[in-house]
N, C-alpha and C positions, 0 to 999 in steps of 0.2 A: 383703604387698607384696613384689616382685622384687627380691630386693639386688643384681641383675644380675652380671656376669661379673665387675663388680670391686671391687664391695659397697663398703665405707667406705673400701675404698682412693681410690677415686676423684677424689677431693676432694686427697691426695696426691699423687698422679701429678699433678694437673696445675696444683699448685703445684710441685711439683719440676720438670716441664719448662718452665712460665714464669721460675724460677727459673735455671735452664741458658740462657735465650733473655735474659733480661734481664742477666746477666753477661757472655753474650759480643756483645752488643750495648757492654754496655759499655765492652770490650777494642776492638770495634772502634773507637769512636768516640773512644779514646784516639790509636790511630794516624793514625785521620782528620782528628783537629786539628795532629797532628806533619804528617803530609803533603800541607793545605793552606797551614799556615806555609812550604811548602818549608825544614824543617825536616834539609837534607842531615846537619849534623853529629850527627844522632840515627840515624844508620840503625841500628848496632850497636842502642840502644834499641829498635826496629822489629821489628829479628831477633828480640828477645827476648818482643816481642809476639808475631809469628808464630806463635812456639812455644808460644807457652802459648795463644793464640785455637788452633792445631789442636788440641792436645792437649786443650783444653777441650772441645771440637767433637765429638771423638772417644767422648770421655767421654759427651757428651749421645747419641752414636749408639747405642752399645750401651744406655742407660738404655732411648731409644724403641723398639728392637727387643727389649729381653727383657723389659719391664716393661709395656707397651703392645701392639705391632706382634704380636709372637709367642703372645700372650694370646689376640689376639683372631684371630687364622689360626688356634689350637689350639680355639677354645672359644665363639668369636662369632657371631652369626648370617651369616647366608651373604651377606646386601649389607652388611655391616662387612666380611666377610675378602675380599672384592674390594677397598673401600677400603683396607684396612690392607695388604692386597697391595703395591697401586699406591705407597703411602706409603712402605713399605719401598724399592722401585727409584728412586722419586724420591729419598728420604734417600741411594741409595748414589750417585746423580746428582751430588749435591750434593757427597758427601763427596769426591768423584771431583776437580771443580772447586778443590777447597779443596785437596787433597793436592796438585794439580799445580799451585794457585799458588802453595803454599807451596816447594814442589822449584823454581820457577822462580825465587825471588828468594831462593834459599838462600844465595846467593853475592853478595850485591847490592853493587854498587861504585857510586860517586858518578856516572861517566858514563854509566850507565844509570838514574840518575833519573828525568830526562822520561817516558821508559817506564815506569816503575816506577809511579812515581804514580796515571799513569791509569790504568794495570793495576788498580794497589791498589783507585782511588776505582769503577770498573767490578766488580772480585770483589766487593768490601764492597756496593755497591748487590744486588748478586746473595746473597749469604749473606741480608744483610737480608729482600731480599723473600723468599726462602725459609723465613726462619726463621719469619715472621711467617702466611706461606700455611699453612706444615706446624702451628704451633700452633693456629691456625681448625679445620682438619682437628682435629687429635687433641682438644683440646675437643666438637666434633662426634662425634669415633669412640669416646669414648669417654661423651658424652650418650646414644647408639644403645645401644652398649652395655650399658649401665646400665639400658636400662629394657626390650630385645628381648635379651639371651641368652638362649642355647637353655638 
């Protein structure tokens, strides 16, 4: 039988990216209860979210592109490395979103609440559905994978 491109890894990788997706799901949904409480005297707490939901994020990006994305462009069958293509511009899509909403409320003062909030509760539905799109895919790209490498 085919141990395909990522042999007993497999089963790995995509516990380690549900694992990435289900942590920062969970960061999120930490701020999202601060910021439907309109919870103002928590921002510093918030910032501190931020930081660690991008830096998380971040972490999860390089995992998908060296550990998955760049495996399967170097070594996958040719309708995976159009998916895994696609994947990777979408992932820097996203990351793109994330860094600039993070840069936008680096500075966050109480008068820009209102704003903030639905900003926040608007990124957070977009990371979300993102995160949850891109791991359907990589389960997917990485089922293909597994049973069509070259």
């Amino acid at each position: 039988m085919n141990a395909g491109l990522f042999g007993a890894q497999q089963g790995a990788l995509l516990h380690e990216a549900d694992g990435y997706v289900a942590r920062a799901r969970t960061m999120l949904r930490r701020t999202d209860v601060l910021v439907m409480a309109d919870r103002v005297d928590s921002i510093p707490l918030m910032a501190r979210h931020r930081d660690r939901l991008t830096a998380h994020l971040r972490r999860y990006q390089r995992f998908k592109h060296q550990c998955i994305f760049d495996p399967v462009l170097r070594h996958g069958p040719a309708s995976s490395r159009i998916v895994a293509r696609q994947m990777k511009v979408d992932c820097y899509e996203l990351g793109e979103t994330i860094t600039a909403y993070h840069a936008r409320w680096r500075h966050l003062g109480v008068a820009e609440w209102p704003t903030y909030r639905a900003d926040m509760l608007q990124t957070a539905g977009v990371i979300e559905r993102g995160m949850a799109a891109e791991l359907r895919a990589i389960r997917q790209l990485l089922m293909i994978a597994h049973h069509y490498a070259a």
